[in-house]
GUNU-487562 format. One record per residue (C-alpha): x, y, z. Coordinates in nm, 2 decimals. Layout:
residues N
[rec [X; Y; Z]]
...
END
This chain:
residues 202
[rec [-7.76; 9.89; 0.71]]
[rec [-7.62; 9.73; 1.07]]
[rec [-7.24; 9.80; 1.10]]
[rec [-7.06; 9.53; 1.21]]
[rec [-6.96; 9.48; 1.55]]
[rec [-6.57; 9.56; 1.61]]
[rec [-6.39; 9.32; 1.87]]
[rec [-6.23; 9.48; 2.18]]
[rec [-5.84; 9.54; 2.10]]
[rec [-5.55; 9.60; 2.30]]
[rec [-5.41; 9.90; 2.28]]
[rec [-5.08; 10.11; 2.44]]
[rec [-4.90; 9.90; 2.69]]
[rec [-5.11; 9.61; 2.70]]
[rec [-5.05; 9.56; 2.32]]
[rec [-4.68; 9.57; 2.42]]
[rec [-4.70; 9.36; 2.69]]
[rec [-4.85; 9.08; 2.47]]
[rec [-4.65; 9.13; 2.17]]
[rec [-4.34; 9.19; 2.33]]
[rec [-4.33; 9.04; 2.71]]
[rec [-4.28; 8.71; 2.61]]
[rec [-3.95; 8.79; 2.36]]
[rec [-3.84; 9.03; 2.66]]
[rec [-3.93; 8.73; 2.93]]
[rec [-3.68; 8.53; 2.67]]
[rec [-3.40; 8.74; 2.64]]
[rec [-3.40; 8.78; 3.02]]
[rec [-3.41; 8.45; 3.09]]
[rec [-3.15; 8.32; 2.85]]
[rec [-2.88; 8.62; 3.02]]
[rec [-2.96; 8.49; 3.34]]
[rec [-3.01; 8.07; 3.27]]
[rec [-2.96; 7.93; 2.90]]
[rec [-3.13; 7.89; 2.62]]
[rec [-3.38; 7.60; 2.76]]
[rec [-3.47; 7.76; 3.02]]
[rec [-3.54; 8.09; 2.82]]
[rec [-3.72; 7.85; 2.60]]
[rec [-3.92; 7.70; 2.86]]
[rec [-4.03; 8.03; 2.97]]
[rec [-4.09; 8.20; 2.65]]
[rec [-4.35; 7.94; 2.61]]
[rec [-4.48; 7.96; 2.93]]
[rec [-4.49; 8.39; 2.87]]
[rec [-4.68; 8.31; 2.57]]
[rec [-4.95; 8.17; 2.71]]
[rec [-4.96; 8.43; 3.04]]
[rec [-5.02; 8.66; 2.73]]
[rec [-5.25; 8.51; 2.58]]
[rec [-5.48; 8.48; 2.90]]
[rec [-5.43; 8.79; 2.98]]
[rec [-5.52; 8.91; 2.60]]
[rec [-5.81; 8.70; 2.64]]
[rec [-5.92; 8.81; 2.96]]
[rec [-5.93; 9.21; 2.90]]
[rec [-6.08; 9.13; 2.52]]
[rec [-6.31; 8.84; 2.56]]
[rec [-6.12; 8.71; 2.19]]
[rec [-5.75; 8.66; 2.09]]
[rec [-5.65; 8.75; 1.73]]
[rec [-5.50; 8.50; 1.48]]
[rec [-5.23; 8.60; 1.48]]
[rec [-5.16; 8.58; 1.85]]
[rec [-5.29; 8.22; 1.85]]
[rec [-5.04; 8.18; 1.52]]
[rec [-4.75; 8.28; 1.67]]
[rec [-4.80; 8.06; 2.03]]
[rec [-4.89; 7.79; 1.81]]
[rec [-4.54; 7.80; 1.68]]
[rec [-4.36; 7.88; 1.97]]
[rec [-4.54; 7.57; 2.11]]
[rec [-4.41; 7.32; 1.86]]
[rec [-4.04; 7.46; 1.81]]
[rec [-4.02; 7.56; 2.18]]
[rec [-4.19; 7.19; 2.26]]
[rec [-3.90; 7.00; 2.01]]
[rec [-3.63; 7.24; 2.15]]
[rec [-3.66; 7.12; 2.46]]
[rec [-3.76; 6.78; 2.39]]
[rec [-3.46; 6.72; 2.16]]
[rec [-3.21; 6.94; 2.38]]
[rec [-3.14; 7.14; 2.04]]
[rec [-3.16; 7.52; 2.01]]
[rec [-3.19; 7.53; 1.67]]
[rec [-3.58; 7.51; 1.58]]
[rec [-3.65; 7.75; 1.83]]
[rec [-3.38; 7.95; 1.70]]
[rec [-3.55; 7.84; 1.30]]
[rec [-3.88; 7.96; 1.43]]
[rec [-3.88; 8.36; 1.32]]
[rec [-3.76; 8.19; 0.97]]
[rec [-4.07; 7.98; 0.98]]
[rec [-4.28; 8.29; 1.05]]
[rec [-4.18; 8.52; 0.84]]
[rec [-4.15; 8.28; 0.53]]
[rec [-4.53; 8.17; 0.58]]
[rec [-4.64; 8.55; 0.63]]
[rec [-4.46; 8.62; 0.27]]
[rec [-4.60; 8.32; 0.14]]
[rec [-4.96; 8.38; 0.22]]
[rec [-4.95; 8.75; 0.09]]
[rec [-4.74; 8.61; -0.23]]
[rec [-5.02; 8.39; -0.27]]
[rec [-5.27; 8.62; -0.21]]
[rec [-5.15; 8.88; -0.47]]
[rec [-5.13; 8.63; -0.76]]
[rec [-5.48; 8.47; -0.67]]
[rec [-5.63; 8.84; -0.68]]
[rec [-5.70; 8.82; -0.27]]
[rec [-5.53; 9.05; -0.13]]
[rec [-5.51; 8.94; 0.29]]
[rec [-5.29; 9.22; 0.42]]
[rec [-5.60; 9.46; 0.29]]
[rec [-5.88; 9.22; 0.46]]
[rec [-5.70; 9.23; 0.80]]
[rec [-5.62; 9.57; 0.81]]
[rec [-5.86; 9.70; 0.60]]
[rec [-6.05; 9.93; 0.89]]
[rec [-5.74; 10.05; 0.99]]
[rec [-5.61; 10.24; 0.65]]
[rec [-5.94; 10.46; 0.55]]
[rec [-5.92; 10.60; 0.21]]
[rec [-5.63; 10.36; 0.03]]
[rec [-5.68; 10.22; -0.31]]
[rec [-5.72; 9.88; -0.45]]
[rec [-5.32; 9.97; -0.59]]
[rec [-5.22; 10.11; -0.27]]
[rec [-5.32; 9.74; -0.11]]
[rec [-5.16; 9.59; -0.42]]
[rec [-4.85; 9.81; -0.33]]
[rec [-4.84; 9.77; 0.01]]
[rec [-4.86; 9.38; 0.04]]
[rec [-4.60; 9.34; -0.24]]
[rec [-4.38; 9.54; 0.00]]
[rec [-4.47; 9.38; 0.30]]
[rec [-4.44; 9.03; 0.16]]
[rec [-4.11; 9.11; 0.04]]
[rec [-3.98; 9.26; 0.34]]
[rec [-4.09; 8.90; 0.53]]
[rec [-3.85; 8.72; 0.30]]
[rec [-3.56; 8.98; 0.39]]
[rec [-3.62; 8.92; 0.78]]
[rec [-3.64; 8.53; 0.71]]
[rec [-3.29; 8.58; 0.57]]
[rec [-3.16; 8.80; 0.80]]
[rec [-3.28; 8.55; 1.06]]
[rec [-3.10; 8.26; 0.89]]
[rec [-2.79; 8.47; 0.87]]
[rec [-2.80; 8.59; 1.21]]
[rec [-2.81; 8.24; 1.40]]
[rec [-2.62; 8.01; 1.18]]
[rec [-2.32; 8.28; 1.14]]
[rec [-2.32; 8.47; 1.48]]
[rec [-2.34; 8.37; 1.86]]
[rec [-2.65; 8.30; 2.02]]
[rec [-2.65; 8.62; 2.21]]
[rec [-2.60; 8.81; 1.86]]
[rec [-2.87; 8.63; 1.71]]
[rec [-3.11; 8.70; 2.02]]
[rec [-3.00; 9.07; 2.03]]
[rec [-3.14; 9.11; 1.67]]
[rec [-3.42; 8.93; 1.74]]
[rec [-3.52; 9.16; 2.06]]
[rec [-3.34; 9.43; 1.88]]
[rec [-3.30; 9.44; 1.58]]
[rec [-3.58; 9.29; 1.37]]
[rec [-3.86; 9.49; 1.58]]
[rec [-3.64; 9.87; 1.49]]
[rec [-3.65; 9.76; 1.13]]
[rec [-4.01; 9.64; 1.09]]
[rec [-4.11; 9.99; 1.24]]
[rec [-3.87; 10.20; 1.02]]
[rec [-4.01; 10.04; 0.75]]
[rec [-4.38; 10.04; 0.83]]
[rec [-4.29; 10.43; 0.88]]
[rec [-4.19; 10.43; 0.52]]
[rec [-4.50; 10.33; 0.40]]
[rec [-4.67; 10.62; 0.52]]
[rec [-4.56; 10.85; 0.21]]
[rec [-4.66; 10.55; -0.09]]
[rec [-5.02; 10.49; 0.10]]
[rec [-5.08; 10.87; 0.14]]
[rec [-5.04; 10.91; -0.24]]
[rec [-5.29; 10.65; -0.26]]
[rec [-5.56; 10.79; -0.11]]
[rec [-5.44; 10.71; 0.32]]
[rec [-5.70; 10.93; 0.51]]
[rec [-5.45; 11.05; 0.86]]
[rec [-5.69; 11.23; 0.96]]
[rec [-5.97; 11.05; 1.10]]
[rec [-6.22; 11.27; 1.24]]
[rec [-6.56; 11.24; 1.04]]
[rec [-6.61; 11.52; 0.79]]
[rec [-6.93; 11.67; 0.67]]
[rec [-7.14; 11.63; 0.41]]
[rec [-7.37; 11.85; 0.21]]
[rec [-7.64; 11.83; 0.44]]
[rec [-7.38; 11.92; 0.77]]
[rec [-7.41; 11.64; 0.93]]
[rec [-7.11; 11.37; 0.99]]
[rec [-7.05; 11.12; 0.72]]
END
């Protein structure tokens, strides 16, 4: 049997130059300017980053295309309409579709977290998966709400110092927290090939 072959990916600082140059790029730019022209140039970040994604891979993931697809649209009617809000609404957006598609997943028996990460967990169970995107999904609706809370009741700089901040601290803590659940079911961290009967590497 022919494995498949595995795209290029990003990995260390180029990773976190693409995920998170463009929300640094904004965050400097509003400080400095205001919030159109830190909307201008997160846009214009995003798709330095993508470029650049594209030329060290030869491919950019979904979800990078998802995400500057969205920053496209409420980035292109905040500026268009001179109002901060939708680019403000746009984490909301994000989050609330990610929780919807694994909601959706989980009651139509397809579980999506597990298909896009599947490589990357060796050894979990079919109920570690089920586990795991329950969680996930549910932590997506609790950053949607924090979102809403945090620009409709605090000052743009507040709401832009979670966003940097905040939201990124808490989506690792808890992605840390998983590590104990997914271990119980069956999470290999050790990923060196083992032998088999015969000594040689499975």
């Amino acid at each position: 049997m022919t494995e498949t072959t595995k795209k290029p990916a990003l990995d260390g600082w180029k990773k976190i130059a693409v995920d998170f140059g463009p929300l640094l790029i904004f965050f400097l730019a509003y400080n400095r300017y205001d919030m159109f022209v830190a909307t201008g140039a997160f846009m214009a970040a995003t798709a330095v980053a993508i470029i650049f994604s594209f030329a060290l891979t030869r491919h950019v993931p979904a979800m990078t295309w998802f995400s500057a697809l969205l920053v496209g649209v409420f980035g292109g009617l905040t500026l268009w309409l001179h109002d901060e809000t939708f680019i403000k609404m746009k984490p909301t957006i994000v989050f609330a579709i990610f929780a919807a598609i694994l909601f959706f997943g989980l009651a139509t028996g397809r579980n999506y977290l597990q298909r896009l990460l599947g490589s990357a967990f060796t050894g979990l169970t079919e109920r570690g998966w089920s586990i795991l995107a329950l969680r996930w999904a549910i932590f997506f609706v609790l950053l949607a709400v924090l979102n809403e809370i945090f620009w409709r009741f605090f000052p743009t700089n507040i709401w832009l110092h979670f966003k940097l901040w905040g939201d990124t601290l808490l989506t690792f803590a808890f992605a840390m927290a998983q590590i104990p659940m997914m271990t119980k079911h069956g999470l290999k961290l050790d990923d060196k090939k083992q032998p088999d009967d015969t000594g040689k590497t499975s």
